[in-house]
N, C-alpha and C positions, 0 to 999 in steps of 0.2 A: 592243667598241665600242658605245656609245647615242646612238642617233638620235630624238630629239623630234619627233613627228608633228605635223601641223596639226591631228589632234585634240586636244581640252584633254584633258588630264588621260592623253594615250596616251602610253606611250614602249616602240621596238622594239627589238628586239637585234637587232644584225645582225654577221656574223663578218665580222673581218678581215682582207686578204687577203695575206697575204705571200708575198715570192717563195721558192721553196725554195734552202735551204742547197747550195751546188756539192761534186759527190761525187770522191772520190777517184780521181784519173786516174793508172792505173798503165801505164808503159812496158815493153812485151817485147819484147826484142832480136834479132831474127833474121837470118839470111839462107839458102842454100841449104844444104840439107843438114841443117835444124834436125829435132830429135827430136820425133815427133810428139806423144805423149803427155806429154813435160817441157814441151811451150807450150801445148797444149789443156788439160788437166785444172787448170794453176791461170789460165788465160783464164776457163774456166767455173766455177771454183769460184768467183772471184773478181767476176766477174759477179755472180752470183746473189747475193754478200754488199751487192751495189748497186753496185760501182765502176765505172767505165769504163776500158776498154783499150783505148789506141793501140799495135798493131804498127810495130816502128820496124827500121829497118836501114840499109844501105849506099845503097840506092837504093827507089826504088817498084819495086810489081809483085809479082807471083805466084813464088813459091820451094816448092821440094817438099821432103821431108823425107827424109831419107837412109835410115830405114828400113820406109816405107812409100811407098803413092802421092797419101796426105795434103798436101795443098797450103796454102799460108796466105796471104793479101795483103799485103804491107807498106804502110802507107800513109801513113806521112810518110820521107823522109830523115835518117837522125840530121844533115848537115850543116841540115837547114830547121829543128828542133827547139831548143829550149833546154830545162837543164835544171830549169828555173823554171818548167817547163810540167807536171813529173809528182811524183809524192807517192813512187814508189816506182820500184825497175827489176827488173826479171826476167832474168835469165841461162837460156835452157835448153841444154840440151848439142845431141851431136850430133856434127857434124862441125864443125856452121856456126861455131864460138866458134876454131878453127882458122883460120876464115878471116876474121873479125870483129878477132882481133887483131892483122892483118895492116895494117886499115886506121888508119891517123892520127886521121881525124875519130874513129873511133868509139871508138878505145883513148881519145880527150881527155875524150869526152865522160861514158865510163866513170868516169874519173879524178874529172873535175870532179863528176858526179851524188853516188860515195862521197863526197865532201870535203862535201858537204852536209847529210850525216850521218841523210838519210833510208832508210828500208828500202835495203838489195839483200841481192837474194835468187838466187841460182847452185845448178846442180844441173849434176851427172854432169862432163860438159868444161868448162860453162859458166863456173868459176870461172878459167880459162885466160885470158880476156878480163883479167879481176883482174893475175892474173898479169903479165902485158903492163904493164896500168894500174901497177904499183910499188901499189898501196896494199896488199897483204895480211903486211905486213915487222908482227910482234909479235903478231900476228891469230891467234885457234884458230877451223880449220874443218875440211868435210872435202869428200869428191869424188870422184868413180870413184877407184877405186886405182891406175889404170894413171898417175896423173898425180900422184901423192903425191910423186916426187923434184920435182918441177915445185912444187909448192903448199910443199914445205920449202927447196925453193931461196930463193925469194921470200921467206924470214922468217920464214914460218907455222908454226904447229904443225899437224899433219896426225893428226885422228882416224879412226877408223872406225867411224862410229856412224852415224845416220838420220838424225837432227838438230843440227845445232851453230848456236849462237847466240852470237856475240859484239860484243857491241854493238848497232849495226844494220845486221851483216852475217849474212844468214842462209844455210845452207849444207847438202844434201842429196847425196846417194851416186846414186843410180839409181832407174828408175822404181819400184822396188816402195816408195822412201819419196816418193811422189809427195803421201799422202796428209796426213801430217802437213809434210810440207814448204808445200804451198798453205796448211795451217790457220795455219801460225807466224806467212804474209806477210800473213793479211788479219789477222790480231790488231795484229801491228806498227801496220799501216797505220793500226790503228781506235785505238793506242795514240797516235800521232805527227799524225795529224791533223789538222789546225785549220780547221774551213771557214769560219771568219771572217778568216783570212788572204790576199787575192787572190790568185790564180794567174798569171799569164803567158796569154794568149790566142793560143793558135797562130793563124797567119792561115788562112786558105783555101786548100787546098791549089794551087798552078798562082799565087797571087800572089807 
């Protein structure tokens, strides 16, 4: 931008100020029981790539993790959320996805997020929710093994490998593929993107 000064023959540059571009808001799914390393390691990897994460679940409040004494906040309800509000969803295992597909709101909400055709991303039980949700019928993923009759009932084809990608559902075995499982969901993310697109404005939490 040039700005013409009252002196003759002066002209300043001066920079222009725009507002910054809105960053990608990814949804993780919890409730009690969740695995503490399948929701911290891509919260934080995921962070750090600039995203923002809302922890979402059945209700607010503090949930522990079933194999530590790791705790996490929930801090919106999947029923106060829409899914016009997140770029991406995260699945971690656990116990908690045993109890996630138990509830209505959050199997629909699952349901509706896939049908959006943005990221999701399941690890270990986490794809169980899926399950539940009907969308993994023609789908290649994969998932702790102990749940593979589970993920082939559904439709799916069930591999045993680290990574599986089909479409934009991504899909991990267990912690030790923690590492390339977080790298897939922020590439996706940074693939599917649009921040010139508006988002959904959650309100306040309590309005």
């Amino acid at each position: 931008m040039l700005l013409l000064t009252g002196c003759p023959g002066t002209v300043e540059e001066i920079a222009e100020v725009t507002e910054p571009l809105p960053r990608p808001n990814v949804a993780v799914l919890v409730a009690e029981g969740f695995h503490d390393g399948e929701a911290y390691m891509p919260i934080g990897y995921l962070t750090n790539q600039g995203m923002d994460i809302t922890v979402i679940g059945p209700e607010t409040g503090v949930v522990k993790a079933y194999n530590s004494d790791f705790t996490i906040g929930i801090e919106r309800a999947v029923a106060d959320v829409s899914v016009d509000q997140f770029d991406a969803l995260v699945l971690p295992g656990g116990t908690a996805p045993s109890v996630l597909r138990e509830i209505p709101e959050v199997v629909e909400f699952a349901r509706e997020f896939f049908e959006t055709g943005r990221p999701v991303a399941a690890i270990c039980h986490g794809p169980q929710v899926l399950v539940t949700a009907g969308v993994l019928d023609g789908l290649t993923c994969t998932a702790v093994g102990g749940i593979q009759d589970e993920i082939e009932g559904a439709g799916a084809t069930y591999v045993d490998e680290a990574l599986v990608i089909d479409g934009h559902l991504i899909t991990s075995r267990t912690p030790p593929d923690l590492a390339v499982f977080s790298q897939a969901i922020a590439e996706a993310i940074n693939e599917s993107f649009d921040p010139t697109v508006p988002r959904a404005i959650p309100p306040y939490p309590g309005m």
